[in-house]
C-alpha positions as CSV (number, residue, x, y, z in Angstrom):
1,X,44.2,0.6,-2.3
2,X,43.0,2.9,0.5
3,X,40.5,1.6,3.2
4,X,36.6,2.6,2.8
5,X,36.1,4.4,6.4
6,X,33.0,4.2,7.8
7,X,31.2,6.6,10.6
8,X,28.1,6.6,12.6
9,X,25.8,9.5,11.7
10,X,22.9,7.9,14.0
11,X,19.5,6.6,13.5
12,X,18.0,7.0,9.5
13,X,15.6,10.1,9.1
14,X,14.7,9.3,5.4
15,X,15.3,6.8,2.7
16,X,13.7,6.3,-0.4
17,X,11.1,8.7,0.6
18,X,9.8,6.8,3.8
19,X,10.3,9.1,7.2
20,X,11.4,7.4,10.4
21,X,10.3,8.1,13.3
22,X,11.6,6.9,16.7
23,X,9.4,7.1,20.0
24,X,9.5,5.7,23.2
25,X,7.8,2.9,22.0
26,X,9.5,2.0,18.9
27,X,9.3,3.0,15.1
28,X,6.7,5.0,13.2
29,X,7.2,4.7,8.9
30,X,5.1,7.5,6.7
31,X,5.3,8.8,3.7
32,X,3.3,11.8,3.7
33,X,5.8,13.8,1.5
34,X,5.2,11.4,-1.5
35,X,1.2,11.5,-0.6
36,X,1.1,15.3,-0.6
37,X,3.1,15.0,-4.2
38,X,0.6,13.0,-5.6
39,X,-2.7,14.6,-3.7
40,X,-1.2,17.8,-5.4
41,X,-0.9,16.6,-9.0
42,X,-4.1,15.1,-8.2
43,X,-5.6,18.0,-8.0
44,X,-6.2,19.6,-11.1
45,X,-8.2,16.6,-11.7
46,X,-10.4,16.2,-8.4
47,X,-10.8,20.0,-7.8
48,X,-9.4,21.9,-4.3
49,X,-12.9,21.7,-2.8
50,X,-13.3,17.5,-3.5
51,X,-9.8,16.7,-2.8
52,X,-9.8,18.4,0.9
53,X,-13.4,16.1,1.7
54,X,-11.6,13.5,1.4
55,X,-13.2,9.8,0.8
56,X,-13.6,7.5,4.3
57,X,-12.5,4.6,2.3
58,X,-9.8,3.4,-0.2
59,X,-12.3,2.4,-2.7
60,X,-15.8,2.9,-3.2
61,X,-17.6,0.4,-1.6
62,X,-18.8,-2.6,-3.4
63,X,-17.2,-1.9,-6.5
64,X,-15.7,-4.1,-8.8
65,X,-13.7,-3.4,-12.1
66,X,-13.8,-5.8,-14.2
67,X,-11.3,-6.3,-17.3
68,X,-10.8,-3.6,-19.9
69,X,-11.7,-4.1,-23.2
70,X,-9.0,-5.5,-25.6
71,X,-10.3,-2.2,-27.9
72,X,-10.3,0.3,-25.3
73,X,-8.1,3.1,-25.8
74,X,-7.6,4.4,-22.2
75,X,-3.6,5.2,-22.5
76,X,-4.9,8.3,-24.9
77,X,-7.6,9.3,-22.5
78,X,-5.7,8.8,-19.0
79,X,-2.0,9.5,-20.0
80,X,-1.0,9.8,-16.0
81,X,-2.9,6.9,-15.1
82,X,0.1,4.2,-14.9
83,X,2.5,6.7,-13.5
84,X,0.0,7.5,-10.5
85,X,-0.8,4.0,-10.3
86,X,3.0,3.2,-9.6
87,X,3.0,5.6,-6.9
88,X,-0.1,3.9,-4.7
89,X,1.5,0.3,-5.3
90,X,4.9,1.7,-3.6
91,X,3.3,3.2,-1.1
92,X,0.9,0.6,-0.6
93,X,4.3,-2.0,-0.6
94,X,6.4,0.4,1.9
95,X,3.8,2.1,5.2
96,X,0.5,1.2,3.6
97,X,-0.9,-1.7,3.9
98,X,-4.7,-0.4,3.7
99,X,-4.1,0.0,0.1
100,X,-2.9,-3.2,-0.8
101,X,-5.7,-4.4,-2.2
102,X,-6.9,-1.2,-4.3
103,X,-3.5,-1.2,-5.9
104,X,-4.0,-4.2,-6.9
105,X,-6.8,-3.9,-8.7
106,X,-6.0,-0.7,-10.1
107,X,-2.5,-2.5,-11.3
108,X,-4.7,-4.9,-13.6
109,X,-5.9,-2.0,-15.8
110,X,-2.1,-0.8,-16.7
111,X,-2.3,-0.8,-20.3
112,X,-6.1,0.1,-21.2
113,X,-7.3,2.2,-18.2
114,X,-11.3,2.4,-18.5
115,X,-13.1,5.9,-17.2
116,X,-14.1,4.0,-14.1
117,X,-10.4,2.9,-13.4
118,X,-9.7,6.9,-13.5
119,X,-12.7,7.6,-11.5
120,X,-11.1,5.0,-8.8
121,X,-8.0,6.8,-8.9
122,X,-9.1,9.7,-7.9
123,X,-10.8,7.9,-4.9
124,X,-7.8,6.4,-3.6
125,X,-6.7,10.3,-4.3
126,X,-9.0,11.7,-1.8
127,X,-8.6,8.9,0.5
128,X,-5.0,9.3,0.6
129,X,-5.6,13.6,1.1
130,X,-7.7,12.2,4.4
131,X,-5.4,9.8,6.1
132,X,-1.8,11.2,4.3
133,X,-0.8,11.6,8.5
134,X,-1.3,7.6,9.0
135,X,1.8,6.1,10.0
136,X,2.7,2.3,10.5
137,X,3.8,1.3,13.8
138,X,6.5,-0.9,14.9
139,X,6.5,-1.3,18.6
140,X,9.3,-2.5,21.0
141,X,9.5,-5.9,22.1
142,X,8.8,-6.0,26.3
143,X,11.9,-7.0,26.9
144,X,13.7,-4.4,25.4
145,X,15.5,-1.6,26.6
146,X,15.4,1.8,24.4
147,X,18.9,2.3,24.6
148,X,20.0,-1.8,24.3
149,X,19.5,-3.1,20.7
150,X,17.9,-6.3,21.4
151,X,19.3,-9.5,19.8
152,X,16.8,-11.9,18.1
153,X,18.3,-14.5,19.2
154,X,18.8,-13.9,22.5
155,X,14.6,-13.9,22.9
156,X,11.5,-14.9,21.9
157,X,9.3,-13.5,19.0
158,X,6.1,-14.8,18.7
159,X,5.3,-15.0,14.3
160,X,1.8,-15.0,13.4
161,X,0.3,-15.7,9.9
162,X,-3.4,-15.1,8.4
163,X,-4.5,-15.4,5.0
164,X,-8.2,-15.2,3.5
165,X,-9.6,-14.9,0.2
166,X,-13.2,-14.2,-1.7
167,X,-14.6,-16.0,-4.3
168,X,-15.2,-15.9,-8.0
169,X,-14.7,-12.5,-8.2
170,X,-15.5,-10.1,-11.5
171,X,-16.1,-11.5,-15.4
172,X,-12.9,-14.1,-15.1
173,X,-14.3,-15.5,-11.7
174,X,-10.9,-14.9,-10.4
175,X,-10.9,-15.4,-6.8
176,X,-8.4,-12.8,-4.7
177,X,-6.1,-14.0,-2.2
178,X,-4.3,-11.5,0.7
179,X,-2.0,-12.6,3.8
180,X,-0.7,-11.0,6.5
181,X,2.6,-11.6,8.4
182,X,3.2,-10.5,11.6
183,X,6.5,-10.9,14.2
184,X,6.3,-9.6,17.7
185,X,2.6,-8.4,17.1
186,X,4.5,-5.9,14.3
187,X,3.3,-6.2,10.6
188,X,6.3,-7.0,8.6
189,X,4.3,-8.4,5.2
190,X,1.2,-8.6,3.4
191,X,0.0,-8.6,0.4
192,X,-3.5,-8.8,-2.0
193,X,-3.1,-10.1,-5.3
194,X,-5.7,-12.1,-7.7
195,X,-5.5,-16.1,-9.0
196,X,-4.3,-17.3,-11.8
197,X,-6.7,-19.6,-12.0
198,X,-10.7,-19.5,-11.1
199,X,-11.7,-21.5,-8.2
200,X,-14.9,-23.9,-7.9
201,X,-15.4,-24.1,-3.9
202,X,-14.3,-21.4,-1.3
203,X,-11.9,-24.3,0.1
204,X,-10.1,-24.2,-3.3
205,X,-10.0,-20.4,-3.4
């Protein structure tokens, strides 16, 4: 058997459709190539003129969707409503975490899609046309050198960890729960996601 060689072709550019970008003060992660894909299949349903206004948030605000009817037919009506879906919850997982919450709730509606489950799709549509240059930032530690890889165990990252959560949310008084997890002041996790179960107090939620 021959030996797998190996050799260095330098720091990552691309992978899996998120860009890297190194600075002088650490590591910037987009994906504004798989944004401008979907603003642009989004399109034809928004219009030119709506989609480059743009919406100011991810959602409209003070909405809530509540379950889809066990009748409704929404697959027929919205036939690229899951696969759009499935391209805000990976983008939401990878660079953006301001999304987390509307592809959550977007997620829920998977199999019978209601017209105001479309109509929030398009928001997060136009949202995503407005901020498609956002970037998540990783910065260097003080300690580090940019041309020394630093060693975590030779120093000290401090971890930091915050969770909240509303309560009684929608027709199933679901409360929804989201944490952040952050190492050296850099976000490295989070997530939104609703209860199994509904809550009677805010301390249970």
């Amino acid at each position: 058997e021959e030996d797998a060689t190996t050799a260095a072709q330098g720091y990552p550019t691309e992978y899996l459709g998120i860009r890297f970008t190194r600075t002088s003060q650490g590591l910037a992660l987009d994906q504004q190539y798989a944004i401008e894909k979907l603003v642009t299949k989004m399109t034809r349903y928004v219009g030119e003129q709506a989609m480059k206004k743009g919406k100011p948030t991810p959602l409209p605000p003070g909405i809530e969707l509540s379950r889809p009817n066990q009748d409704n037919d929404g697959n027929n009506r919205f036939p690229e409503y899951k696969s759009v879906v499935a391209i805000i919850l990976y983008i939401s997982r990878c660079t953006r975490p301001d999304l987390a919450y509307s592809a959550a709730v977007l997620s829920r509606a998977l199999d019978r899609p209601t017209e105001r489950h479309w109509n929030c799709v398009k928001h997060v549509a136009r949202y995503l046309s407005r901020t498609k240059e956002y970037k998540l930032y990783y910065r260097r530690a003080r300690s580090a050198r940019p041309d020394v890889t630093m060693q975590l165990s030779s120093c000290t990252l401090p971890i930091e960890a915050y969770a909240d959560s509303s309560l009684a949310n929608g027709d199933r008084r679901r409360s929804i729960g989201g944490h952040v997890l952050m190492i050296g002041g850099n976000l490295v996790a989070w997530t939104s996601k609703q209860q199994p179960f509904p809550a009677c107090s805010s301390a249970e939620a």
